[in-house]
N, CA, C and O atoms as a DFTB+ gen file, in Angstrom:
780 C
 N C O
     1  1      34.146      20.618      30.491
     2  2      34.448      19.309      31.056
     3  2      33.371      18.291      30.649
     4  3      33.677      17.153      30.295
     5  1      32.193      18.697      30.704
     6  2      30.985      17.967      30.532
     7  2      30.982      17.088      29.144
     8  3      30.917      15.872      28.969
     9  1      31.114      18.579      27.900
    10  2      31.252      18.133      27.059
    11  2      32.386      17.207      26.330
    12  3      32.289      16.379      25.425
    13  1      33.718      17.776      27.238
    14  2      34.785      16.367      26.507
    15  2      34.330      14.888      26.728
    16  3      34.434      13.901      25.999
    17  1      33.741      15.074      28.096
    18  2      33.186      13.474      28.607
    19  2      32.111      12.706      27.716
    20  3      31.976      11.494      27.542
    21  1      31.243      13.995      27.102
    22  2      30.342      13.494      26.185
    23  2      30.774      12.766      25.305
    24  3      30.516      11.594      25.031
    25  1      32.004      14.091      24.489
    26  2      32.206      13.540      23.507
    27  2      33.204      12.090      23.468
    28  3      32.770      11.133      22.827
    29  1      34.469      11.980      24.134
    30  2      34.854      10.356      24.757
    31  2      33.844       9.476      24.357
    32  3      33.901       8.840      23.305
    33  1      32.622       9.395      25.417
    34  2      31.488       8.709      25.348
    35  2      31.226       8.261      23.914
    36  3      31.319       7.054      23.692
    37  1      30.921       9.056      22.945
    38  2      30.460       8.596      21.719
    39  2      31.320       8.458      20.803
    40  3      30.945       7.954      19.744
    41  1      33.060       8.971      21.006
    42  2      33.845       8.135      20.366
    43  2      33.939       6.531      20.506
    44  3      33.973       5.713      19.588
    45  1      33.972       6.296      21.890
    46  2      34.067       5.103      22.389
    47  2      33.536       4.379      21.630
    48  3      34.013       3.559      20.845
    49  1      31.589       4.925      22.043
    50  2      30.601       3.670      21.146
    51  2      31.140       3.991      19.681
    52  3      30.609       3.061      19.075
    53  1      31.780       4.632      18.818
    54  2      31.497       4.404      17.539
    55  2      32.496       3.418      17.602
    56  3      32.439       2.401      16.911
    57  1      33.718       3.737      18.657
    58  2      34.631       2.850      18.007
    59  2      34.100       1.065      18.499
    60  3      34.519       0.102      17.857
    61  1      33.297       0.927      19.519
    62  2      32.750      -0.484      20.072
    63  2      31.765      -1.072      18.827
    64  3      31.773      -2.199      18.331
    65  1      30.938       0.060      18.507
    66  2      30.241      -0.332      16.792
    67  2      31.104      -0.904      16.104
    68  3      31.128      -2.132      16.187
    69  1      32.020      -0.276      15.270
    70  2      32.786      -1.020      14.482
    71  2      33.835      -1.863      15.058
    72  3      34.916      -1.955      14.476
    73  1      33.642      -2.396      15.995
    74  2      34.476      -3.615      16.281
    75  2      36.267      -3.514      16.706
    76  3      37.072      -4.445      16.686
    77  1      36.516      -2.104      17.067
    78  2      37.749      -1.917      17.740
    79  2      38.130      -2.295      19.199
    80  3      38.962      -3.017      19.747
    81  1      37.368      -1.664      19.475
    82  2      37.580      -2.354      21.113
    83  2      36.579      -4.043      21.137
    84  3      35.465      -4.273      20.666
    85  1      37.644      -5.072      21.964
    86  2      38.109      -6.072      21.967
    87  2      36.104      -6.233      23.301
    88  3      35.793      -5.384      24.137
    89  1      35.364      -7.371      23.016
    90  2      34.775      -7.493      24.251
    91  2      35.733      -7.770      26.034
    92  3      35.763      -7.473      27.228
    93  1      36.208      -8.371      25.193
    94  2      37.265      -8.784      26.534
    95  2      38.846      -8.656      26.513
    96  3      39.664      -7.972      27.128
    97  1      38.897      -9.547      25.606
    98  2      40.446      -9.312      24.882
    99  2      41.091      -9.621      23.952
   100  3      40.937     -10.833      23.802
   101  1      41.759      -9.219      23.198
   102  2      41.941      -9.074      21.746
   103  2      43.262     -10.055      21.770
   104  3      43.923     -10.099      22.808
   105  1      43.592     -10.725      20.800
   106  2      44.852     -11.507      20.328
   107  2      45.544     -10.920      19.760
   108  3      45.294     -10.679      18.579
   109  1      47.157     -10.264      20.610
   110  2      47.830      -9.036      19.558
   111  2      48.648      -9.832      18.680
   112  3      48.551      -9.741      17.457
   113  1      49.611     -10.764      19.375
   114  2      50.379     -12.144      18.689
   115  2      50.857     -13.074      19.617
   116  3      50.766     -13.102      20.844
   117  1      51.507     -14.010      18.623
   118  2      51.651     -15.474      18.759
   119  2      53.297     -15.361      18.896
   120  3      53.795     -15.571      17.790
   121  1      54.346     -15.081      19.958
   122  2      55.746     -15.587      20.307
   123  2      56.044     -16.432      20.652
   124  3      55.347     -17.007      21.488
   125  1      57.493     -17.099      20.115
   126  2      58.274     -18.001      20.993
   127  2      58.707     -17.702      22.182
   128  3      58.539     -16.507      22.423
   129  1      59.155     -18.243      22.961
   130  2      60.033     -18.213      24.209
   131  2      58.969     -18.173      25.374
   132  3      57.869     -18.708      25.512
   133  1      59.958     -17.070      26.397
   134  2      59.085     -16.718      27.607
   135  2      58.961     -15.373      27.239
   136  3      59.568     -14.794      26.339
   137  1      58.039     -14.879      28.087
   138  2      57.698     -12.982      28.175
   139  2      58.666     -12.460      28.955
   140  3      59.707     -11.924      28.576
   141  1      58.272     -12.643      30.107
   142  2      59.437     -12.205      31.470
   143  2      60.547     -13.304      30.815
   144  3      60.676     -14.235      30.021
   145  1      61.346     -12.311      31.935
   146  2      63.048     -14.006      31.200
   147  2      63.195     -14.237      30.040
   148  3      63.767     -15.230      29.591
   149  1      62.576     -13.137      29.255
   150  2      62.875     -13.422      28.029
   151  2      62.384     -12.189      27.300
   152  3      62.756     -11.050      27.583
   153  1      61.414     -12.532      26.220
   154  2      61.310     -11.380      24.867
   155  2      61.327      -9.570      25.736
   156  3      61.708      -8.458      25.373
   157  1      60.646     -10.169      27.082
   158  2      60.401      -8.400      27.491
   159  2      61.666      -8.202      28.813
   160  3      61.791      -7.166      29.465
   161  1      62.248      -9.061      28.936
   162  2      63.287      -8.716      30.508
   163  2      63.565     -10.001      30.838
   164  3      63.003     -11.086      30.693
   165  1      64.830      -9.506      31.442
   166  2      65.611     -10.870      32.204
   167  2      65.005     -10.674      33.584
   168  3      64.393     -11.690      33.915
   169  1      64.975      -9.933      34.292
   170  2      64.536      -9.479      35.716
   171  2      63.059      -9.578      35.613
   172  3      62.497      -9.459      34.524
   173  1      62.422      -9.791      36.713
   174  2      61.097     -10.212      36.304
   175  2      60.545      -8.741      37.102
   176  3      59.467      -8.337      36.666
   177  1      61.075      -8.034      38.047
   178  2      60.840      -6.683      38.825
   179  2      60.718      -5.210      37.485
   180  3      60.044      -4.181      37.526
   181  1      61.764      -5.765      36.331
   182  2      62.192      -5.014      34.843
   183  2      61.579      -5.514      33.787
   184  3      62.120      -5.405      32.687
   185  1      60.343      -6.150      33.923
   186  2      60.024      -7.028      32.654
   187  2      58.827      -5.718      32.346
   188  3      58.320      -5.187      33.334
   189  1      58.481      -5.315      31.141
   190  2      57.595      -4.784      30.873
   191  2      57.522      -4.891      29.084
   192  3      58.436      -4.881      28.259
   193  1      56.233      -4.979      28.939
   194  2      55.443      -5.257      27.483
   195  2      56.570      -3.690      26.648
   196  3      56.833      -2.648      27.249
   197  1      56.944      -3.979      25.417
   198  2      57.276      -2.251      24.665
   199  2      56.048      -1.872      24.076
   200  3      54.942      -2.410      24.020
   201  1      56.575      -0.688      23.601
   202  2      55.308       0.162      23.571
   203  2      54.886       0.050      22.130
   204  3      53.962       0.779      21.769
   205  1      55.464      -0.803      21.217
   206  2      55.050      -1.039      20.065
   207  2      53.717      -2.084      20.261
   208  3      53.175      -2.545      19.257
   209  1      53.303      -2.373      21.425
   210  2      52.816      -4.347      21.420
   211  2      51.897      -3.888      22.592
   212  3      50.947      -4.639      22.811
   213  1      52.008      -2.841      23.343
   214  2      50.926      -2.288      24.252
   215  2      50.231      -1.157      23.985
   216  3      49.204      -0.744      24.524
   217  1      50.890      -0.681      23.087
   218  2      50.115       1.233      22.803
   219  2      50.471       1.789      23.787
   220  3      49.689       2.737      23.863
   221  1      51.432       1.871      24.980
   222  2      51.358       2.562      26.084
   223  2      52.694       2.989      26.049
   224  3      53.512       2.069      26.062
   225  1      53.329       4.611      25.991
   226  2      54.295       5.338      25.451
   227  2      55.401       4.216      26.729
   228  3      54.835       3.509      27.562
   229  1      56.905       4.280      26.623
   230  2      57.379       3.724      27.289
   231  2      57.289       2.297      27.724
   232  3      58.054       1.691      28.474
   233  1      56.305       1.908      27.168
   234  2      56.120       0.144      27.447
   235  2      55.285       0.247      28.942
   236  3      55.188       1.223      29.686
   237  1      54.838      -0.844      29.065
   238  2      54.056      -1.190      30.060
   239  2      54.461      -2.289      31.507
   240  3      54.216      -3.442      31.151
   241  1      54.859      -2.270      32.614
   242  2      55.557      -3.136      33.556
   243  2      54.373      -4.133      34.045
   244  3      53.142      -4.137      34.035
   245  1      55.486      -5.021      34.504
   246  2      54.649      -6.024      35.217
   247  2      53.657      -6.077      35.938
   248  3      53.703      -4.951      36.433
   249  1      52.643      -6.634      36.437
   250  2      52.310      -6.533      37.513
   251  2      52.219      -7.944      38.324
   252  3      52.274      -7.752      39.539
   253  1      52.142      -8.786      38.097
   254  2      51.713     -10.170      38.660
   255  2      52.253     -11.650      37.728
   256  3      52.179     -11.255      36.564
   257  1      52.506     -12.406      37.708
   258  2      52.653     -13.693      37.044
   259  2      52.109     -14.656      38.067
   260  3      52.155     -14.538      39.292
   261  1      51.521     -15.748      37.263
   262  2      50.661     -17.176      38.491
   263  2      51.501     -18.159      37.455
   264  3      51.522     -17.896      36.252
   265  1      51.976     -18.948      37.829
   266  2      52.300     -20.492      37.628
   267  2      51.064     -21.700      37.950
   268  3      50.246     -21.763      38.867
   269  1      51.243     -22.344      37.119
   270  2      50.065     -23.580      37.479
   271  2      50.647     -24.708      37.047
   272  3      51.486     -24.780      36.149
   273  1      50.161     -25.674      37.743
   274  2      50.025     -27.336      37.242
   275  2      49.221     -27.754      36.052
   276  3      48.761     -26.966      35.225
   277  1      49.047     -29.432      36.023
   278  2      48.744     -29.650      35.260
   279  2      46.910     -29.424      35.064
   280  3      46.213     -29.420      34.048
   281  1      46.405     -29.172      37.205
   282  2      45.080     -29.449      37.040
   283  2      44.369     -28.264      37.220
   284  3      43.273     -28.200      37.777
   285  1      45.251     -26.927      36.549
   286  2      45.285     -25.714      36.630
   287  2      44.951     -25.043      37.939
   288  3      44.117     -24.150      38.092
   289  1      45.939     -25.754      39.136
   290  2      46.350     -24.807      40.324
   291  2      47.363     -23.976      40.477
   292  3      48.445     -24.240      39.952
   293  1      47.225     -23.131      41.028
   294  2      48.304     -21.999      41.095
   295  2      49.389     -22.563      42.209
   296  3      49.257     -22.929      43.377
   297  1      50.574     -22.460      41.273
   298  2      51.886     -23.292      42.234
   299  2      52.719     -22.293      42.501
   300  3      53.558     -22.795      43.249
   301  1      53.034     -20.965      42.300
   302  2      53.329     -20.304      42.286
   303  2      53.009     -18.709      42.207
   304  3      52.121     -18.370      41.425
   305  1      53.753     -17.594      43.057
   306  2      53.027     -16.280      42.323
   307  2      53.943     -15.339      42.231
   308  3      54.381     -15.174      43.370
   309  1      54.615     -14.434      41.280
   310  2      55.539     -13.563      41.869
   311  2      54.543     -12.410      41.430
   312  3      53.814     -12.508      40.443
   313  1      54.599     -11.125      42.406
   314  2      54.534     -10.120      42.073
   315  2      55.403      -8.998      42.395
   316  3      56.233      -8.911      43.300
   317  1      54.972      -7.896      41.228
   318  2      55.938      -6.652      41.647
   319  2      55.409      -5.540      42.296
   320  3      54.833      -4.591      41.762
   321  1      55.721      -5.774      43.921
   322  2      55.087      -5.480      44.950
   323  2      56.040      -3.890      45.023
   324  3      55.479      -2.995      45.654
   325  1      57.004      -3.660      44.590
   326  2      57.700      -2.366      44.474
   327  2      56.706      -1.295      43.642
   328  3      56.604      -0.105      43.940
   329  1      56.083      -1.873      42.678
   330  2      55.478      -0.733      42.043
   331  2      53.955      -0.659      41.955
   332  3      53.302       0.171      41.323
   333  1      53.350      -2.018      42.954
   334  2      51.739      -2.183      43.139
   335  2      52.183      -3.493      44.488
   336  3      52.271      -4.718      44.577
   337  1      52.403      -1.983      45.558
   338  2      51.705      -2.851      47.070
   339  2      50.738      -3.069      47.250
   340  3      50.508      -3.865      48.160
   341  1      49.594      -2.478      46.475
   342  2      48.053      -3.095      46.774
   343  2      47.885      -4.609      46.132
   344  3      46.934      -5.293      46.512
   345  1      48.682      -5.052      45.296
   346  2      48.360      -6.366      44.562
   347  2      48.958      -7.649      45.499
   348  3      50.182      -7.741      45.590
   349  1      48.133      -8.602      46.169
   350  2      48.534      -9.772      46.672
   351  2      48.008     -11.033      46.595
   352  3      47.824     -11.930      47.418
   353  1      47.724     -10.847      44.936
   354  2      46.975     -12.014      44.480
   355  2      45.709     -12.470      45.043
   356  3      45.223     -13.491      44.558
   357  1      45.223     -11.994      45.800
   358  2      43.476     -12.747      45.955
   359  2      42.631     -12.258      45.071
   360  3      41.593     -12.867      44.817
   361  1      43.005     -10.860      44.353
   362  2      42.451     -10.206      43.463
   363  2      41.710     -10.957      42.385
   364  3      40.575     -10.626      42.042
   365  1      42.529     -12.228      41.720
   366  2      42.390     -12.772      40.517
   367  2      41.581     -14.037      40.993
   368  3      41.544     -14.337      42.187
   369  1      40.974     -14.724      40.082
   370  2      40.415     -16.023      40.136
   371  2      40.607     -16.633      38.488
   372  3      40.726     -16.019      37.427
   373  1      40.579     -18.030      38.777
   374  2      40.662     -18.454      37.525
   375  2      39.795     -19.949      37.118
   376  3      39.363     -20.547      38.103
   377  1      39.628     -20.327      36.307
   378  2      38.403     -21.144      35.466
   379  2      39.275     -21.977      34.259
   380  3      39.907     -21.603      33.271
   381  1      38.980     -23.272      34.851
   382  2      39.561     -24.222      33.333
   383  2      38.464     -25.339      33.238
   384  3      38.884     -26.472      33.006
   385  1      37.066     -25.158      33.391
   386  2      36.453     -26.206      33.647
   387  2      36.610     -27.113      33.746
   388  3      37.481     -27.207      34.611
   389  1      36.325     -28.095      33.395
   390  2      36.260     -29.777      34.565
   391  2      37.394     -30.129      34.018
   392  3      38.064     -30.928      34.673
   393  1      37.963     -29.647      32.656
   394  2      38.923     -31.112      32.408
   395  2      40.453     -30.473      32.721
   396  3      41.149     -30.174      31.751
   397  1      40.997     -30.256      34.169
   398  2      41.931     -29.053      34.386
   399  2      42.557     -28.283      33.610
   400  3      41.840     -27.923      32.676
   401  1      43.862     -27.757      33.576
   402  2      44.537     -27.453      32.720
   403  2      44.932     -27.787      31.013
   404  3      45.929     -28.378      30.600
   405  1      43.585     -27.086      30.056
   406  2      43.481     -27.454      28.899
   407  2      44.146     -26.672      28.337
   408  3      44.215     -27.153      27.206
   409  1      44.805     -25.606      28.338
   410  2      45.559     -24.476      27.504
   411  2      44.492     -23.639      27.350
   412  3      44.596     -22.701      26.559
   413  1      43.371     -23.831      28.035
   414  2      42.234     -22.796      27.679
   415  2      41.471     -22.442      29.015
   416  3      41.259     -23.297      29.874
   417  1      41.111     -21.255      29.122
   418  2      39.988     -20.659      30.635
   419  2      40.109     -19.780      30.609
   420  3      40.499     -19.155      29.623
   421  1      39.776     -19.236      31.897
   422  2      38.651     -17.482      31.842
   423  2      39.591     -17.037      33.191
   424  3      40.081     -17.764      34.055
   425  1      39.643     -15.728      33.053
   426  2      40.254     -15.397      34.827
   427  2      39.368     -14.194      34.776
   428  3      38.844     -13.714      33.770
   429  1      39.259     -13.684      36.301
   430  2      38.602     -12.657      36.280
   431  2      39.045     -11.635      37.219
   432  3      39.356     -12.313      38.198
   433  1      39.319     -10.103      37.595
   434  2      40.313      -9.688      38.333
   435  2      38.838      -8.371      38.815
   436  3      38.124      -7.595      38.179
   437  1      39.034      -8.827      40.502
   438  2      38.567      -7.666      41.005
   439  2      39.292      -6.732      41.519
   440  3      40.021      -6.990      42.478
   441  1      39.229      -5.513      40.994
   442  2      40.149      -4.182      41.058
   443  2      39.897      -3.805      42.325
   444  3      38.688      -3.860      42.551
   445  1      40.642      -3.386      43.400
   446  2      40.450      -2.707      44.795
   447  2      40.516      -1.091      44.160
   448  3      40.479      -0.650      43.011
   449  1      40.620      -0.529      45.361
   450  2      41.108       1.049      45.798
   451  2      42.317       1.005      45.252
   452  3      42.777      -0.116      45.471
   453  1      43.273       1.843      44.482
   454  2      44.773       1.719      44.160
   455  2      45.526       0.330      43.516
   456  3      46.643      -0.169      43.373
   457  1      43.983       0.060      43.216
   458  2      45.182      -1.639      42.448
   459  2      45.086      -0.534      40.995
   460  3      44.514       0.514      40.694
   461  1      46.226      -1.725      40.235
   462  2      46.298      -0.658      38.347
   463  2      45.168      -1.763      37.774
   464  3      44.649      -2.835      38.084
   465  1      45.155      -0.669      36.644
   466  2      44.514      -1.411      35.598
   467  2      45.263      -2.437      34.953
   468  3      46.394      -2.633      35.397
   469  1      44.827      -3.203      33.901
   470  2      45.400      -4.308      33.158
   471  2      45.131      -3.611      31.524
   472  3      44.135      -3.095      31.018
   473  1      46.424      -3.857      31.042
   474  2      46.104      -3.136      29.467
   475  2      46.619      -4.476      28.929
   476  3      45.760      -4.725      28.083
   477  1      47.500      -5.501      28.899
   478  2      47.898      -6.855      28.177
   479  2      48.193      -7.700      29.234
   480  3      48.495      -7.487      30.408
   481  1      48.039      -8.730      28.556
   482  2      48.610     -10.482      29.763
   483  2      48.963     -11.306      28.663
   484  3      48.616     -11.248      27.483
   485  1      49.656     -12.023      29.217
   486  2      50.382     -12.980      28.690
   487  2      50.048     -14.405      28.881
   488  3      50.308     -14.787      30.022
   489  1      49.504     -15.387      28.034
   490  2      49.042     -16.982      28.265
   491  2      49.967     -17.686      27.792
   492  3      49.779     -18.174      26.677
   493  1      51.344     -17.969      28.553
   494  2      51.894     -19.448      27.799
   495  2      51.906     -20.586      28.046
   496  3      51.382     -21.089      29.039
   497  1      52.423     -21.087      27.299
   498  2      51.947     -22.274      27.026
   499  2      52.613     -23.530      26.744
   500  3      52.824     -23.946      25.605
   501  1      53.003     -24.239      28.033
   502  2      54.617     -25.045      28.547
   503  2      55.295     -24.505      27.713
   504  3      55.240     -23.288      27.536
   505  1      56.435     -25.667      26.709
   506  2      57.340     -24.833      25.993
   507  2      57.098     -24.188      24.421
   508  3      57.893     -23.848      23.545
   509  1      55.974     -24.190      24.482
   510  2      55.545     -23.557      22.737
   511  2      56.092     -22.262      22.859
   512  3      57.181     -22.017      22.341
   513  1      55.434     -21.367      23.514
   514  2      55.534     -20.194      23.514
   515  2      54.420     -19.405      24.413
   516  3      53.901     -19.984      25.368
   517  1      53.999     -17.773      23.999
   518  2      52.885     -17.635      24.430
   519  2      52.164     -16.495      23.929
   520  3      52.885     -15.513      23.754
   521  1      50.872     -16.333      23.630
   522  2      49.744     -15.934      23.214
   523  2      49.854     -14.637      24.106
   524  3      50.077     -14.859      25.296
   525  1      49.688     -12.838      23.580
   526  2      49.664     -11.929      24.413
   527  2      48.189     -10.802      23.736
   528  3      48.134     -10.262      22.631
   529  1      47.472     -10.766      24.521
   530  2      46.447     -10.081      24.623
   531  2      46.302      -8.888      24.933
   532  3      47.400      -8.445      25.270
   533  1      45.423      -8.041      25.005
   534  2      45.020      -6.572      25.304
   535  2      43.462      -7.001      25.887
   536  3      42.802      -8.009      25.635
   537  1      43.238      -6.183      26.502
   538  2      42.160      -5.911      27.033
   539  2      41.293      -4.334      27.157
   540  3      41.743      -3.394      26.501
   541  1      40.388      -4.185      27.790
   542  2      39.505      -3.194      27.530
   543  2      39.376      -2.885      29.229
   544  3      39.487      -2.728      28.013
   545  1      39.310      -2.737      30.083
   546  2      39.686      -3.012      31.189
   547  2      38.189      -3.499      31.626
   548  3      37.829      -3.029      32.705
   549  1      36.887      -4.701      30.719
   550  2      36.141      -5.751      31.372
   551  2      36.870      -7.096      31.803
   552  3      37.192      -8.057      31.104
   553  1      37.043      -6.861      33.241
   554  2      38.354      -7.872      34.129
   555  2      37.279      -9.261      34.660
   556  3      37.571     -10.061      35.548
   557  1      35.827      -9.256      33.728
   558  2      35.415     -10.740      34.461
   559  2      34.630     -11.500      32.811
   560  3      33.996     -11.253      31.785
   561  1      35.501     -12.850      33.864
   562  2      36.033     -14.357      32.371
   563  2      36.374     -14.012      31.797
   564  3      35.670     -14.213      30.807
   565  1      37.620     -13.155      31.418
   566  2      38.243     -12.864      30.229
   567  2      38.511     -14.063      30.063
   568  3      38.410     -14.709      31.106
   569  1      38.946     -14.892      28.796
   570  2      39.124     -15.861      27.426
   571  2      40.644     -15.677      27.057
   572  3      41.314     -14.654      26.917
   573  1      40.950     -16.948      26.951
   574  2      42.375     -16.905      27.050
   575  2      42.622     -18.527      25.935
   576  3      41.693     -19.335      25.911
   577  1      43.706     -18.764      25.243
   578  2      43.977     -19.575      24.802
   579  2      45.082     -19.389      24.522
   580  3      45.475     -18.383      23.931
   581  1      46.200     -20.869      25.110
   582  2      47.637     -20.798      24.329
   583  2      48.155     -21.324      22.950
   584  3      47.424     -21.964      22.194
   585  1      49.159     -21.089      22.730
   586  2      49.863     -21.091      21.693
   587  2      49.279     -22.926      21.061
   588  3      48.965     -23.813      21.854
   589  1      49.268     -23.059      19.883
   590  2      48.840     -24.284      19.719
   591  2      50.101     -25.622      19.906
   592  3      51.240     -25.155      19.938
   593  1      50.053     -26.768      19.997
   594  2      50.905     -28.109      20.282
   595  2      51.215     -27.933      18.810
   596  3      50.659     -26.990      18.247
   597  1      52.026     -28.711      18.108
   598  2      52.569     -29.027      16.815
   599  2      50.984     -30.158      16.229
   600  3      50.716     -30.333      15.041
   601  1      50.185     -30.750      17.376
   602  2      49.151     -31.917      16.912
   603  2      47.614     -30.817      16.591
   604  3      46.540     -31.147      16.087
   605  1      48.151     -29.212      17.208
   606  2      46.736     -28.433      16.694
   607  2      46.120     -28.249      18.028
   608  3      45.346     -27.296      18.118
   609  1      46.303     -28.936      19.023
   610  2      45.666     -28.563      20.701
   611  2      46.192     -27.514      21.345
   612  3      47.423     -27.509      21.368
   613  1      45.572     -26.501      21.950
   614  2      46.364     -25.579      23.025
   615  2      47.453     -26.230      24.072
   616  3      47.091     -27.013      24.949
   617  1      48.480     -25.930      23.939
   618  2      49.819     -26.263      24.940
   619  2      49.389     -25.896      26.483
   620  3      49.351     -24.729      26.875
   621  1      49.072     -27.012      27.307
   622  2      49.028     -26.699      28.395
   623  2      49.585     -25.352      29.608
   624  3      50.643     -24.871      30.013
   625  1      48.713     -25.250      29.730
   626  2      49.370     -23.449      30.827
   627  2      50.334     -22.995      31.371
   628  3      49.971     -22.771      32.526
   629  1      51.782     -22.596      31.208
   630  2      52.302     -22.736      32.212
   631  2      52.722     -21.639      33.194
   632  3      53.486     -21.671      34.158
   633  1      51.804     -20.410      32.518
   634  2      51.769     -18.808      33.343
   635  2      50.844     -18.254      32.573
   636  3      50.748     -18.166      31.349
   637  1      50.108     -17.856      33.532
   638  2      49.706     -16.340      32.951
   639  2      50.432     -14.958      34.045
   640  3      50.779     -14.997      35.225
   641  1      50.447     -13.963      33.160
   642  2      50.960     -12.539      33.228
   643  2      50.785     -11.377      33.121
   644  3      51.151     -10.975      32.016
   645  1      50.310     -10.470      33.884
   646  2      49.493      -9.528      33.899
   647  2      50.439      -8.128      33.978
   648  3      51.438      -7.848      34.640
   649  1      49.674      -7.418      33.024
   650  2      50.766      -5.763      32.940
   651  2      49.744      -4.874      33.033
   652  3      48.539      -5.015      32.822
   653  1      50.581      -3.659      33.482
   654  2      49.709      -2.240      33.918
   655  2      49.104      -2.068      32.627
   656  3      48.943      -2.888      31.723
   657  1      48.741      -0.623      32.718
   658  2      47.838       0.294      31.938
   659  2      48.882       1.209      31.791
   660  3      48.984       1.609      30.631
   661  1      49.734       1.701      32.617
   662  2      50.786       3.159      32.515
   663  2      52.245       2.740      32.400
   664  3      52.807       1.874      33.071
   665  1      52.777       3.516      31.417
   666  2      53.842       3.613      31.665
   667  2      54.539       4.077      32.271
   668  3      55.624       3.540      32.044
   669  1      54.633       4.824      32.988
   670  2      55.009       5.981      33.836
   671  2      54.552       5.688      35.102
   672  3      53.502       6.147      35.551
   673  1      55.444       4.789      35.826
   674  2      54.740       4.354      37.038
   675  2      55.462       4.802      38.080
   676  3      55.109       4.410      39.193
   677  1      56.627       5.714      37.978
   678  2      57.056       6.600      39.094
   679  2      56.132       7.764      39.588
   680  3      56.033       8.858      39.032
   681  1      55.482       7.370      40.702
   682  2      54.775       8.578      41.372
   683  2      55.458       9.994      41.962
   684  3      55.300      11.215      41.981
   685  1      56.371       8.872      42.447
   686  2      57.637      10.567      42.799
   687  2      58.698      11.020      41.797
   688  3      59.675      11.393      42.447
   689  1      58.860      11.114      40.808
   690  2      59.222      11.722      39.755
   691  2      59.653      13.353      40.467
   692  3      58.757      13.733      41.221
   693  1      60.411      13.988      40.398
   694  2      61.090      15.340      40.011
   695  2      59.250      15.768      39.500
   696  3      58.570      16.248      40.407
   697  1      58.706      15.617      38.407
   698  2      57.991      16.893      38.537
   699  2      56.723      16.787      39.259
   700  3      56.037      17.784      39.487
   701  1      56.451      15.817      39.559
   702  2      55.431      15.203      40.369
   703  2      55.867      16.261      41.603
   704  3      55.350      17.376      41.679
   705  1      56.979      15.735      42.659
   706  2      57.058      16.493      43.568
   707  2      56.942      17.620      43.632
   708  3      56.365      18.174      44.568
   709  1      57.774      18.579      42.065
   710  2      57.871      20.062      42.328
   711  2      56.567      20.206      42.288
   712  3      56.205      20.900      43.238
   713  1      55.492      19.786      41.462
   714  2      53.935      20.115      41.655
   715  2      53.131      20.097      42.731
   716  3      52.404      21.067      42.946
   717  1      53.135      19.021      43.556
   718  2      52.970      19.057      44.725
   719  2      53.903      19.976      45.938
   720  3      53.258      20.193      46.964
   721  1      54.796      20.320      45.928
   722  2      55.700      21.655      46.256
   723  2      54.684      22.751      45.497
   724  3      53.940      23.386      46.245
   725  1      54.650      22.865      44.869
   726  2      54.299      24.503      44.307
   727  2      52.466      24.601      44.963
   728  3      51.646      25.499      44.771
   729  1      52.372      23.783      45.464
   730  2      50.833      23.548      45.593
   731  2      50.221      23.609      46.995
   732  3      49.155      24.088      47.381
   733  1      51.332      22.906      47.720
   734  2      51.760      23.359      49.345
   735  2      52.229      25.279      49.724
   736  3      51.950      26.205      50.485
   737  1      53.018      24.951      48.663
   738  2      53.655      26.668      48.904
   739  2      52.675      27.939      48.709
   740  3      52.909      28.952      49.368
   741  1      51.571      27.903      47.805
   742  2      50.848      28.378      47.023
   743  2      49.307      28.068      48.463
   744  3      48.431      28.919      48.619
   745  1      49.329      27.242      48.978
   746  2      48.468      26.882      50.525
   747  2      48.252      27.773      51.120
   748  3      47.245      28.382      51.481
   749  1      50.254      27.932      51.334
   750  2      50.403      28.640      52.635
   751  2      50.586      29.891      52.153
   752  3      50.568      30.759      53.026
   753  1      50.763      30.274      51.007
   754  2      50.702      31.770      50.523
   755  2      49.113      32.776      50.992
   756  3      49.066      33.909      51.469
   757  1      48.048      31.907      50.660
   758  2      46.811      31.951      50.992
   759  2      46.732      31.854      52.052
   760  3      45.560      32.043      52.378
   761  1      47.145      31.717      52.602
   762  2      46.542      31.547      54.553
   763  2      47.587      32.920      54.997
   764  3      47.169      33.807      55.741
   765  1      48.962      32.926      54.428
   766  2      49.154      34.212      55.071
   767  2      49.047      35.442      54.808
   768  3      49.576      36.460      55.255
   769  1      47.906      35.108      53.622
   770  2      47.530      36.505      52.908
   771  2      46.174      36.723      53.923
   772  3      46.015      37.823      54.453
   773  1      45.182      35.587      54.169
   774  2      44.034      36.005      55.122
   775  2      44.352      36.487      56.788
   776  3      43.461      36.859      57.552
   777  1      45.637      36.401      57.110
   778  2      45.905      36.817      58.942
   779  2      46.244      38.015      58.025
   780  3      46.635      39.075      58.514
């Protein structure tokens, strides 16, 4: 055990040496449209990143979307409270320095007990489109910029969008349970082997 952890460890740094892993977050690409309601799901409860664009087998689900104005306040929030009841938005904070909503700022996400990780988010950017990222899971000032205006300026904000780390976000799954079954059963096998 010791040693797989080691070795992880110094894959990691070789791969942080040569510049694979992202400091914060990496720019995967540049789409039209919307994310949710669009390129990844009509349902915003069914919207999840594919697994070509997250690395994560099965694609990756929602977890949160924020809406903002022009002076980058949050006017809105939906989350998908079906598959992360720990998430109720106080988690996140966000940063557009003085001159509000520039198409550009930092958010930063403090993880509780049972909140998920973040593996991509989504920055768009009114109607251009929007800019989708990866991350490393360092969740403070991540760097964000949208899609550019036709004049070369970032398109003002009009969501950001946050997705798990797993694909596989059924906890009670068929084999999940039988495992936990065989594990209970296997308990009480032991206890009535000691009377």
């Amino acid at each position: 055990m010791r040693i797989g952890f080691l070795k992880a460890l110094a894959i990691s740094g070789v791969l942080s040496a040569a510049g694979a892993l992202p400091a914060h977050a990496a720019l995967i690409d540049t789409f039209e449209g919307n994310d949710c309601a669009g390129l990844f799901g009509q349902k915003f409860e069914e919207c999840r990143v594919p697994e070509d664009l997250s690395g994560v087998k099965g694609g990756t689900p929602v977890i949160i979307k924020f809406e903002f104005n022009n002076d980058g306040d949050v006017t809105a929030t939906f989350i998908n409270s079906a598959l992360f009841p720990s998430i109720d938005g106080s988690e996140f904070s966000f940063d557009f320095g003085d001159d509000g909503n520039t198409g550009t700022g930092s958010w930063t996400y403090v993880q509780g007990a049972g909140d998920p990780e973040i593996s991509v988010f989504a920055a768009k950017g009114g109607n251009i489109g929007f800019n989708l990222y990866s991350t490393n899971g360092d969740y403070s000032d991540v760097e964000f910029v949208t899609p550019n205006n036709p004049n070369g300026s970032p398109a003002g904000l009009s969501h950001l969008t946050f997705y798990d780390t797993d694909g596989d976000i059924d906890a009670t799954e068929p084999g999940t349970l039988a495992l936990l079954g065989l594990g209970l059963f296997a308990i009480g096998m032991s206890r009535r082997r000691r009377r």
